[in-house]
C-alpha positions as a Markdown table, in Angstrom:
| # | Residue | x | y | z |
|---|---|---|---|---|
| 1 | Unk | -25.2 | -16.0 | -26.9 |
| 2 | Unk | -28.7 | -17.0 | -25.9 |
| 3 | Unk | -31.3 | -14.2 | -25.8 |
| 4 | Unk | -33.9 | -13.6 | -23.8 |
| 5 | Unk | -34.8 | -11.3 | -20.0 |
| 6 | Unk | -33.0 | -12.4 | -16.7 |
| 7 | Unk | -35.0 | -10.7 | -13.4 |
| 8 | Unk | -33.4 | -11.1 | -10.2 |
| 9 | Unk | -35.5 | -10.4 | -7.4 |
| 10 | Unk | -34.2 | -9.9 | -4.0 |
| 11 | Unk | -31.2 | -8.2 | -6.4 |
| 12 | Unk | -30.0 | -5.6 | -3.2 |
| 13 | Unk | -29.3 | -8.2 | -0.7 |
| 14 | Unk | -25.4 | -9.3 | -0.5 |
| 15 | Unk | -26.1 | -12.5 | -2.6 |
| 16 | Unk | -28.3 | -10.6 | -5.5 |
| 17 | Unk | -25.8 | -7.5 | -5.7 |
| 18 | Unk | -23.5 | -10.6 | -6.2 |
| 19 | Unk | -25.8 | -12.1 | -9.2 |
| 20 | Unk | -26.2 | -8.4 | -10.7 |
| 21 | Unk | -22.6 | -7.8 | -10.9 |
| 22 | Unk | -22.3 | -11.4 | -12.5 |
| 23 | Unk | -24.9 | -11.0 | -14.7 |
| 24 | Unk | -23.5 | -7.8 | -16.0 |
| 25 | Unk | -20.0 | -8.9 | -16.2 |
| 26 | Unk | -21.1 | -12.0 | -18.8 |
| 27 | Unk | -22.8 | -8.9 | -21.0 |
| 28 | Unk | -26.6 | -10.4 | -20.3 |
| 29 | Unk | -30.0 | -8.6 | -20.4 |
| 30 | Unk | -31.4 | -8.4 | -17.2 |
| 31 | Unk | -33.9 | -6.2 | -14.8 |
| 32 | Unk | -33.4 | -6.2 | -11.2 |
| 33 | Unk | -36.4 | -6.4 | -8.7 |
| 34 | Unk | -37.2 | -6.2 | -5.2 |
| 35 | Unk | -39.2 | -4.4 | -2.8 |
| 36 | Unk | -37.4 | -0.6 | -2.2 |
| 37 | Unk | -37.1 | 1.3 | -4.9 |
| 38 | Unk | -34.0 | 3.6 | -3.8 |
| 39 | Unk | -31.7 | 0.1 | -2.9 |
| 40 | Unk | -32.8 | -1.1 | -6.6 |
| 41 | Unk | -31.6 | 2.9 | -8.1 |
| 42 | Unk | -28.1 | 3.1 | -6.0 |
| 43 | Unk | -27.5 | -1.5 | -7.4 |
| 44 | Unk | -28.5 | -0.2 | -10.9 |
| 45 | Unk | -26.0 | 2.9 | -10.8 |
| 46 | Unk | -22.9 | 0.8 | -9.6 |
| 47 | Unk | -23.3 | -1.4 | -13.0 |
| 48 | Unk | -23.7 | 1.9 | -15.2 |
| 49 | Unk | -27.1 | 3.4 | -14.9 |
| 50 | Unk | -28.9 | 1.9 | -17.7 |
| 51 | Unk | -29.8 | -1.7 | -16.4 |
| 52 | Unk | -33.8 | -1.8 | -15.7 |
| 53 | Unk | -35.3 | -1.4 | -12.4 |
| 54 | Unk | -38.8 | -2.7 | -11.0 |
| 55 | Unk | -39.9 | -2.4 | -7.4 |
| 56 | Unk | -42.9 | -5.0 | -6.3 |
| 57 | Unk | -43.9 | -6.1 | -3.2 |
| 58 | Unk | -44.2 | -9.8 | -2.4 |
| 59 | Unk | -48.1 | -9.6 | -1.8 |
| 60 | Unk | -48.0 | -8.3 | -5.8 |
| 61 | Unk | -49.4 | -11.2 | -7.2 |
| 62 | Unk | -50.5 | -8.8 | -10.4 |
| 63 | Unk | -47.4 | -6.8 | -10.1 |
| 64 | Unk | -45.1 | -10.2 | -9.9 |
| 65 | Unk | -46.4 | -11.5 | -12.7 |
| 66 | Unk | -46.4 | -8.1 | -15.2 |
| 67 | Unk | -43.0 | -8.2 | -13.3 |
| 68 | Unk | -42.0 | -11.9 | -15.4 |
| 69 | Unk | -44.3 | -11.6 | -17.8 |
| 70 | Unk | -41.3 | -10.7 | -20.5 |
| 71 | Unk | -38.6 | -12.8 | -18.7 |
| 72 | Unk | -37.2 | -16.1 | -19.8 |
| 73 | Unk | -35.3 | -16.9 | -16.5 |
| 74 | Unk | -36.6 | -15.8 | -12.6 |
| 75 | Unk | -33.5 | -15.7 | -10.3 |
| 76 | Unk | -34.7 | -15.7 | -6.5 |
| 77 | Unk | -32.6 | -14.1 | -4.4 |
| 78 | Unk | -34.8 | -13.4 | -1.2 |
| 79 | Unk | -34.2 | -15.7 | 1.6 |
| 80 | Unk | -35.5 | -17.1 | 3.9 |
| 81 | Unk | -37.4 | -19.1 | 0.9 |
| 82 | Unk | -39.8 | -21.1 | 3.5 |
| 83 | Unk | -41.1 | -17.3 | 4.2 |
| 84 | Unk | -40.7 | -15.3 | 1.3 |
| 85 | Unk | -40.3 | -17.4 | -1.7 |
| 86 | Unk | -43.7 | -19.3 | -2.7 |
| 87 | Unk | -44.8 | -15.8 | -4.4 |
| 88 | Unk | -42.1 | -16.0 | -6.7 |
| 89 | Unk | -42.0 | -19.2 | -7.9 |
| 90 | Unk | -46.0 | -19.1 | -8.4 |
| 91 | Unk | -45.8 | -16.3 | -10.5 |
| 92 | Unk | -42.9 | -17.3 | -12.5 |
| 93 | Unk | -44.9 | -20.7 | -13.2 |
| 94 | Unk | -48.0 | -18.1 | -14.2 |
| 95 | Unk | -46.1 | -16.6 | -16.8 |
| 96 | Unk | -44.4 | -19.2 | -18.3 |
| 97 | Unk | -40.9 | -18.2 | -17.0 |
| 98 | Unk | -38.0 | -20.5 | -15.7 |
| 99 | Unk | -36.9 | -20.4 | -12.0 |
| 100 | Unk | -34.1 | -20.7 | -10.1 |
| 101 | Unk | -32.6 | -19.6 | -6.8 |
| 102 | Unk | -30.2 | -19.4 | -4.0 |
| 103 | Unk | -31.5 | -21.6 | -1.4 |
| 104 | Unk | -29.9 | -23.4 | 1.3 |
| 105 | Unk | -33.0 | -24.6 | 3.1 |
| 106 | Unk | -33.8 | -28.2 | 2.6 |
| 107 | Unk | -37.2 | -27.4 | 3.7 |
| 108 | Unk | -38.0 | -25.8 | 1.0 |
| 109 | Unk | -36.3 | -27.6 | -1.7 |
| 110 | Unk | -38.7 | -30.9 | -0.6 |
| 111 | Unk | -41.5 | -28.2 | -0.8 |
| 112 | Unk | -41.1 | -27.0 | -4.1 |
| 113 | Unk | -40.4 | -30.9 | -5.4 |
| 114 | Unk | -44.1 | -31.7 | -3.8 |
| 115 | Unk | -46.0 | -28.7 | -4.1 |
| 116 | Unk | -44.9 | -27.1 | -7.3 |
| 117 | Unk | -43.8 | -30.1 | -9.7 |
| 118 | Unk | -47.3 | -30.5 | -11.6 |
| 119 | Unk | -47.6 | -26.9 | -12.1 |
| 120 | Unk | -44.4 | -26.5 | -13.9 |
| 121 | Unk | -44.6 | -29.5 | -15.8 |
| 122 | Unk | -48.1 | -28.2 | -17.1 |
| 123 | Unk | -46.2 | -25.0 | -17.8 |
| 124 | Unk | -43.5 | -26.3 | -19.5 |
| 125 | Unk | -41.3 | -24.9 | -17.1 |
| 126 | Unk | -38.1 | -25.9 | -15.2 |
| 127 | Unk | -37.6 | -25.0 | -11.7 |
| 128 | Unk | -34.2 | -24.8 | -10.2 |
| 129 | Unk | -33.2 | -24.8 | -7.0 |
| 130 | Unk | -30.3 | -24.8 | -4.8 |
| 131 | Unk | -28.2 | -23.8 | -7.7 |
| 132 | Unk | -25.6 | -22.0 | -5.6 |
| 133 | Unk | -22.7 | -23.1 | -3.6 |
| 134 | Unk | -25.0 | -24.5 | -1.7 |
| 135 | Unk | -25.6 | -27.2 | -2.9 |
| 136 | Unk | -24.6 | -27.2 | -6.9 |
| 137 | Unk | -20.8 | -29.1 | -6.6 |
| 138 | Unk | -22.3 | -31.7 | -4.0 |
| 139 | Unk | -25.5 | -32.6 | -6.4 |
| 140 | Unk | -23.5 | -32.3 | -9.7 |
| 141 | Unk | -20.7 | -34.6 | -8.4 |
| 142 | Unk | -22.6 | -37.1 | -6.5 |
| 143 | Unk | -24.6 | -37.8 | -9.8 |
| 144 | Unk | -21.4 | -38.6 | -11.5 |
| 145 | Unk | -20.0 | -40.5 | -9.0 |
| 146 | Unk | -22.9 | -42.4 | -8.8 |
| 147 | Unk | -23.2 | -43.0 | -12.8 |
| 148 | Unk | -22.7 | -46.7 | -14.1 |
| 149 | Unk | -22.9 | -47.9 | -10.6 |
| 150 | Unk | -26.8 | -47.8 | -10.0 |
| 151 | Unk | -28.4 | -49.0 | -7.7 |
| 152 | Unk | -26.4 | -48.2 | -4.8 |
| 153 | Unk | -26.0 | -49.3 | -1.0 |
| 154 | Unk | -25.1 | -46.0 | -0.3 |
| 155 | Unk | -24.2 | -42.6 | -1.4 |
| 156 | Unk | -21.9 | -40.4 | 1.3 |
| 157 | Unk | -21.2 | -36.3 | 0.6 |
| 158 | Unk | -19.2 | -34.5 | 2.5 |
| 159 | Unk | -18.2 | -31.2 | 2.9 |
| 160 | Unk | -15.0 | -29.4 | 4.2 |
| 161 | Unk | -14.8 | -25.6 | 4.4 |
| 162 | Unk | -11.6 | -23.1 | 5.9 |
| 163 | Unk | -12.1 | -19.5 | 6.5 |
| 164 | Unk | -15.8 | -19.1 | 5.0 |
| 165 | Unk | -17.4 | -16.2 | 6.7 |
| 166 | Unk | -21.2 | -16.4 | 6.4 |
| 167 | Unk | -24.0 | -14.1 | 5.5 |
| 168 | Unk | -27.0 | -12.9 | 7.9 |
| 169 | Unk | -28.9 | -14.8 | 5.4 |
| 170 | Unk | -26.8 | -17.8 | 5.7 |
| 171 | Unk | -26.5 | -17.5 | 9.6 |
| 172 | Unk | -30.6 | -17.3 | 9.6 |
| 173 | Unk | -31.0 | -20.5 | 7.5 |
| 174 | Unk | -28.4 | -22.5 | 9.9 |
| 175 | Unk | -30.3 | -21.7 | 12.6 |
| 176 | Unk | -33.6 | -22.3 | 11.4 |
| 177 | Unk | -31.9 | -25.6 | 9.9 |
| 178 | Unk | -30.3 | -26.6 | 13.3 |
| 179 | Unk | -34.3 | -26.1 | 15.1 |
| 180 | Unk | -36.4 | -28.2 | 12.8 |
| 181 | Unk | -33.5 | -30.8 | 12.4 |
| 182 | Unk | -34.1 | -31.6 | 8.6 |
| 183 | Unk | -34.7 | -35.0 | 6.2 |
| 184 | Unk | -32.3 | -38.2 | 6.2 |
| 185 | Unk | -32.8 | -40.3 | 3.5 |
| 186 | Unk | -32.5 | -44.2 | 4.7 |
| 187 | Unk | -33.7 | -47.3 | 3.7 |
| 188 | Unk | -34.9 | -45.8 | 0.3 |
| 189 | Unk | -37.2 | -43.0 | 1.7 |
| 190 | Unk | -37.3 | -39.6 | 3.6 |
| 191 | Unk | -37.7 | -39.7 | 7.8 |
| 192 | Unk | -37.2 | -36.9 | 10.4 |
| 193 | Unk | -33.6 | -36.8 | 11.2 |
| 194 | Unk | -33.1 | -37.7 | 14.9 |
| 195 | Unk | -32.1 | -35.4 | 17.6 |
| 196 | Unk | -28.8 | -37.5 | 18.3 |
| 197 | Unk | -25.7 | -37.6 | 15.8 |
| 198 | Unk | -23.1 | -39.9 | 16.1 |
| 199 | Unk | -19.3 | -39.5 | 16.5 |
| 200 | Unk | -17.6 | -39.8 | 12.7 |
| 201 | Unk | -14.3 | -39.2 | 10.9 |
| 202 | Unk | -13.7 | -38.9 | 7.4 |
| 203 | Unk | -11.2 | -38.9 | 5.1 |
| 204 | Unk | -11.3 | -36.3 | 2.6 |
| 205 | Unk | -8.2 | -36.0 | 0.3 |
| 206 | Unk | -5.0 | -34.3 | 1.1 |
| 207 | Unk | -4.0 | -31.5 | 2.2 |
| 208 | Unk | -7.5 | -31.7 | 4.3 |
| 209 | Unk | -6.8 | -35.7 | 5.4 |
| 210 | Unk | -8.8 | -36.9 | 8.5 |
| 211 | Unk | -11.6 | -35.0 | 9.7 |
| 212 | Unk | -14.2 | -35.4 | 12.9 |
| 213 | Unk | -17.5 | -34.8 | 10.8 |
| 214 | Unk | -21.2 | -34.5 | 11.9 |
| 215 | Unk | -24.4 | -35.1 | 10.1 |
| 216 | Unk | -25.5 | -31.8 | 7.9 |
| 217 | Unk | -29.2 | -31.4 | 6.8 |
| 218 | Unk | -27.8 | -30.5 | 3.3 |
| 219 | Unk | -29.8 | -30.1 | 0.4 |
| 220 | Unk | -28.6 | -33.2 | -1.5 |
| 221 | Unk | -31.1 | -35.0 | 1.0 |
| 222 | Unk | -34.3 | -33.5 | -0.6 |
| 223 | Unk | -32.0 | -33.6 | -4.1 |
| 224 | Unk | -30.4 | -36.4 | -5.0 |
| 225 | Unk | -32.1 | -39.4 | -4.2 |
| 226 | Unk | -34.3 | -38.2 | -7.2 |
| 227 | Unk | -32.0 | -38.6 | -9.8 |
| 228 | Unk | -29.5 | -41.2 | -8.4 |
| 229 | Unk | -30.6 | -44.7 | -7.3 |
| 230 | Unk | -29.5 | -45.2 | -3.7 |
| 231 | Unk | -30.5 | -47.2 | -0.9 |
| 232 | Unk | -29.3 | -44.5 | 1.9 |
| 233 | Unk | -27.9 | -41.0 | 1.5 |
| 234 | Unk | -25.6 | -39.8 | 4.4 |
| 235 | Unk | -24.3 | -35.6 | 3.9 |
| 236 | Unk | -21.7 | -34.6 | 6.0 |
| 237 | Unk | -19.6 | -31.6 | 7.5 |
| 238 | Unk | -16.3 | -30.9 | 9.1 |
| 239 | Unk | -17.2 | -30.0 | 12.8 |
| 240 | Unk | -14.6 | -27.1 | 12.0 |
| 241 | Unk | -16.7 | -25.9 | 9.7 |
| 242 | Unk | -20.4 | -26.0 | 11.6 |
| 243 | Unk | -18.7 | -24.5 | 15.1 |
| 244 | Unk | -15.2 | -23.1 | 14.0 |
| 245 | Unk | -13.0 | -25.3 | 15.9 |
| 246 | Unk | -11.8 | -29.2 | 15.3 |
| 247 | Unk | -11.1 | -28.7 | 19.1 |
| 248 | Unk | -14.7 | -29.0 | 19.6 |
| 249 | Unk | -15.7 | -31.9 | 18.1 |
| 250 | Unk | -15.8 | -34.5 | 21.1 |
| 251 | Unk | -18.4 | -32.0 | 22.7 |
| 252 | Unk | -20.5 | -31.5 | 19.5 |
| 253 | Unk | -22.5 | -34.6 | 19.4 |
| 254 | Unk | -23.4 | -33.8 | 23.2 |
| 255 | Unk | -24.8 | -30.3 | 22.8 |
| 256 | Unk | -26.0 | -30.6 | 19.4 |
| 257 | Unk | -30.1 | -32.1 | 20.8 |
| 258 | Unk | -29.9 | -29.6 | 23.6 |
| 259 | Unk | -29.3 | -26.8 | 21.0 |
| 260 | Unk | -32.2 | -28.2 | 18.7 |
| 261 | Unk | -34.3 | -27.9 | 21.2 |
| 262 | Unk | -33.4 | -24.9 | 22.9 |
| 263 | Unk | -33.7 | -22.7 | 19.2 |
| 264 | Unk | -37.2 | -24.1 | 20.0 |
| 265 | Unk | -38.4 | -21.9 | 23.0 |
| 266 | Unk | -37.7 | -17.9 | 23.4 |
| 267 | Unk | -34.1 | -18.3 | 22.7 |
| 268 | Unk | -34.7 | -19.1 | 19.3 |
| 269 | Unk | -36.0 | -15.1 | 18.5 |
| 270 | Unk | -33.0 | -13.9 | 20.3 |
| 271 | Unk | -30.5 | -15.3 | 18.3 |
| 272 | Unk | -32.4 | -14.4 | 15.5 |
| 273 | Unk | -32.4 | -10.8 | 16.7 |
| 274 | Unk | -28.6 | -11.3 | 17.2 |
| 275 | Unk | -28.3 | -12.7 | 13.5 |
| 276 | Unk | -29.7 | -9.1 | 12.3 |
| 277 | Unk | -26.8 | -6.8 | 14.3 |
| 278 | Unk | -24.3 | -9.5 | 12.5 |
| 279 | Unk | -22.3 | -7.6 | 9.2 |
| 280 | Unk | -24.3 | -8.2 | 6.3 |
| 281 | Unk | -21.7 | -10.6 | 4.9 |
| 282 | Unk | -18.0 | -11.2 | 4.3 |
| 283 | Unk | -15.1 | -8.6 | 2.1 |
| 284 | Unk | -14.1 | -9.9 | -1.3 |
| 285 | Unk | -11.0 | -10.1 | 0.4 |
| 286 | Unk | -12.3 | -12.4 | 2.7 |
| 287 | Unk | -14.3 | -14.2 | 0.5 |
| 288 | Unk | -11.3 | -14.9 | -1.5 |
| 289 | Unk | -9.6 | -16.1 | 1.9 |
| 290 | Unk | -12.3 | -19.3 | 1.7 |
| 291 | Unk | -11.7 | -22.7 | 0.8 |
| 292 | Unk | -13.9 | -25.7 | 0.3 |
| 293 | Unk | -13.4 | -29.1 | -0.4 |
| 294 | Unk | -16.6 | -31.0 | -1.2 |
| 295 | Unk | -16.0 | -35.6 | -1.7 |
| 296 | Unk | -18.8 | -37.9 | -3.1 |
| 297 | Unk | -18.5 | -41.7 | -2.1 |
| 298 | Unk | -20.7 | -44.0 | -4.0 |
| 299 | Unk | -21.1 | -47.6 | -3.0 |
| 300 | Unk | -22.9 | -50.0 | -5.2 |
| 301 | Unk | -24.7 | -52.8 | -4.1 |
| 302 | Unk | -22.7 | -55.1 | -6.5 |
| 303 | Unk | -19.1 | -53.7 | -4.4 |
| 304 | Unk | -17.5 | -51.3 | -6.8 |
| 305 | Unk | -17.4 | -47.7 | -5.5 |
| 306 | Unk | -16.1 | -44.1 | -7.0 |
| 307 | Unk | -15.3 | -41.3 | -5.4 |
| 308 | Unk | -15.3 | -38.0 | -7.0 |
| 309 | Unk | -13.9 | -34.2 | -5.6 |
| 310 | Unk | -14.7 | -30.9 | -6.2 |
| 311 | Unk | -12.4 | -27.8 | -5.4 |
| 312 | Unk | -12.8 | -24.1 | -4.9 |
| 313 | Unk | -12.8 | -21.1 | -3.2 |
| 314 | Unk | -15.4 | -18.0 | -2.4 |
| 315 | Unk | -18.1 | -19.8 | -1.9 |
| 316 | Unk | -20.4 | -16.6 | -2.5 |
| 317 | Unk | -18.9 | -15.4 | -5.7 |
| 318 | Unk | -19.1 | -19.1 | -7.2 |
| 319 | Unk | -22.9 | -18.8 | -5.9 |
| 320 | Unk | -23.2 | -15.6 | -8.4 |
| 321 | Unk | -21.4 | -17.7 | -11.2 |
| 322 | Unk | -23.6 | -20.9 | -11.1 |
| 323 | Unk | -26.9 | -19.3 | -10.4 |
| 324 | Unk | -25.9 | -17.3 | -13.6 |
| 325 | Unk | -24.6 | -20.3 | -15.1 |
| 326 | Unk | -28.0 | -22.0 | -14.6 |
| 327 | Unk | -29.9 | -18.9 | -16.2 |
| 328 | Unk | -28.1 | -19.3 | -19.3 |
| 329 | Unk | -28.1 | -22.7 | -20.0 |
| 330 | Unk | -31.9 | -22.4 | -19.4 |
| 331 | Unk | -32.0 | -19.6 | -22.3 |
| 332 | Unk | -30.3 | -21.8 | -24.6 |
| 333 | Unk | -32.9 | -23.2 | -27.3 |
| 334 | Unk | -31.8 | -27.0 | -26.7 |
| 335 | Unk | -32.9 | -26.9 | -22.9 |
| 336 | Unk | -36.1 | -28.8 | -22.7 |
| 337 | Unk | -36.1 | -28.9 | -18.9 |
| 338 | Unk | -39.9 | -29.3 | -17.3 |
| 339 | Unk | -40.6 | -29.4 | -13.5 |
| 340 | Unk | -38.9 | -28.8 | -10.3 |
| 341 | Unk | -34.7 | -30.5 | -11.1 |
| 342 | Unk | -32.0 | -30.7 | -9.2 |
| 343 | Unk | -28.9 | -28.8 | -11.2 |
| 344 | Unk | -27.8 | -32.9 | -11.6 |
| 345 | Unk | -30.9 | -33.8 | -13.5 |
| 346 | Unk | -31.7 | -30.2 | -15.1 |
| 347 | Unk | -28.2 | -29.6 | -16.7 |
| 348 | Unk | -25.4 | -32.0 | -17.5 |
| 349 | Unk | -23.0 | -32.4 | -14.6 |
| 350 | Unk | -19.3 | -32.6 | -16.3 |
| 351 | Unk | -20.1 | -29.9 | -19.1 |
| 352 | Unk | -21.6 | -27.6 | -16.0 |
| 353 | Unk | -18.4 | -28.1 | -14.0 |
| 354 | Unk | -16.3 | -27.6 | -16.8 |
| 355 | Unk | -18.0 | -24.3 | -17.3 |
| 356 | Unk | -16.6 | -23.5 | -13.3 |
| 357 | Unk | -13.0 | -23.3 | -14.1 |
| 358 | Unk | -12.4 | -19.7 | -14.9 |
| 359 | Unk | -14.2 | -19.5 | -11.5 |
| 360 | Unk | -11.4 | -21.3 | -9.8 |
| 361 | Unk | -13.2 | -24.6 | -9.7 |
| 362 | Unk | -11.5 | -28.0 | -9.8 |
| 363 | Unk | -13.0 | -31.6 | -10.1 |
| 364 | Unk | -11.9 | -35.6 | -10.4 |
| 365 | Unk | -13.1 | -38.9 | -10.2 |
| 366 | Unk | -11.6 | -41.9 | -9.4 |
| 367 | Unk | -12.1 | -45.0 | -11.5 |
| 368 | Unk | -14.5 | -47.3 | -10.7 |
């Protein structure tokens, strides 16, 4: 087993209690962080009372780094990450430790590729993230898809998800991904996404089939077209999944620019004061309820194309497993990983999806 100090900060939230319990099922040394004291006490007693504690405010920097200064791995847990997470990552950098987290926001996956890249490097550090659910089985799969087939016309993922039940954290980032409308990637580069998105179907395989399907700012976007050589990147999701009914779907592309820009004025803060009266996240029975089905299509520009599938279910729980995942591989002395990655380019793709079966997760790809 590879040695060396996991923290998790932002360990009490639903996702880090998640990690914690991961973590301690797979038998690895860790200390959990965060800013209250008493949360981090009650986490620690649920796993057996003798895993490490450390409270530290954000505005710590000294504390943050005495904090990391004897961890091999940072796992950032404490969303949003556009507000709360360039702390972490700076000190984690400062003391030489590896970083990954839990992210959703595109925003801030582009961020940490710009900002961030030449300060890890010069660290000799590899910063991870997105490595959750969102958006580890997209990234991984596109890459392999997209392998032996470079350059391509185009890459398309696309994602297809029954009975998930979000977070508040989740619910936060949707929203603040639905107001600032996100990246596409198109003609080889990165543009504001427009207001307007167009009227789609795909077909993802059976039992799922047909599907009306909208244009997601995922973060594959700020993601892939870094380690796969594409002309245009197009991410997907069922409507189903963004509004919870397929009855919707002709009325979606119509309200969608009106709800962008209404999430710009007052009403934004009151749906964000909504989000925080909203249950702090889904059962493990209903987690377990969840489905996802998640396709890459890649199109080369010489004609031949491959599409490869990923599986699964809880989309939480397998956010525990591959952030955990992601720490471990980091620990292990072969990993040689410098700079901001996406999981794709920092791990190997088929060996890390492999590693996702006892977690219920399937994958395939069809033949070139």
């Amino acid at each position: 087993m590879a040695n060396g100090v996991i923290a998790v900060y932002g360990a009490t939230g639903y996702t880090g209690t998640l990690v914690a319990h991961e973590l301690r099922r797979r038998g690895l040394d860790c200390v959990l962080a965060g800013r209250d004291a008493g949360k981090l006490a009650r986490l620690a007693d649920s796993l057996g009372g003798d895993v490490p504690t450390h409270a530290v405010e954000l505005e710590d920097r000294d504390g943050l780094r005495h904090l990391f200064g004897d961890c091999a791995v940072v796992v950032d847990c404490a969303g949003p990450f556009m507000r709360y997470g360039e702390p972490i990552v700076r000190a984690a950098i400062e003391t030489g430790s590896h970083y990954v987290d839990t992210t959703g926001e595109q925003p801030w996956i582009d961020l940490l590729h710009r900002r961030w890249d030449d300060a890890a490097r010069a660290a000799e550090v590899a910063v991870v993230p997105a490595a959750g659910f969102d958006y580890v089985p997209g990234d991984l799969i596109a890459h392999l898809a997209a392998r032996g087939l470079e350059p391509l016309r185009e890459l398309t993922i696309a994602y297809a998800t029954r009975d998930v039940r979000p977070t508040r954290g989740t619910t936060r980032t949707a929203l603040e991904q639905a107001r600032d409308g996100g990246l596409v990637y198109d003609d080889g580069d990165w543009r504001p996404a427009p207001l307007r998105t167009p009227r789609a179907r795909f077909r993802f395989p059976d039992p799922v089939g047909w599907q009306p399907v909208m244009r997601y700012p995922s973060g594959e976007v700020a993601m892939v077209p870094r380690h796969v050589r594409t002309r245009r990147l197009t991410t997907l999701m069922t409507v189903e999944t963004l509004v919870g009914s397929a009855a919707a779907a002709p009325l979606v592309p119509l309200l969608i620019p009106a709800f962008t820009l209404a999430l710009r004025t007052p009403l934004g803060s009151l749906l964000h004061a909504a989000v925080d009266r909203l249950p702090e996240g889904p059962s493990e029975q209903q987690r377990q309820a969840a489905r996802f089905t998640v396709v890459a299509v890649a199109q080369g520009e010489d004609g031949r194309s491959r599409a490869g599938v990923v599986r699964g279910s809880d989309v939480y729980g397998l956010t525990a497993v591959t952030v955990v995942e992601s720490a471990v591989r980091m620990l292990a002395p072969e990993f040689a990983g410098v700079g901001v990655h996406a999981p794709a380019s920092a791990f190997d793709p088929a060996s890390f999806l492999d590693a996702l079966a006892d977690a219920g997760i399937s994958w395939e790809l069809d033949p070139a």
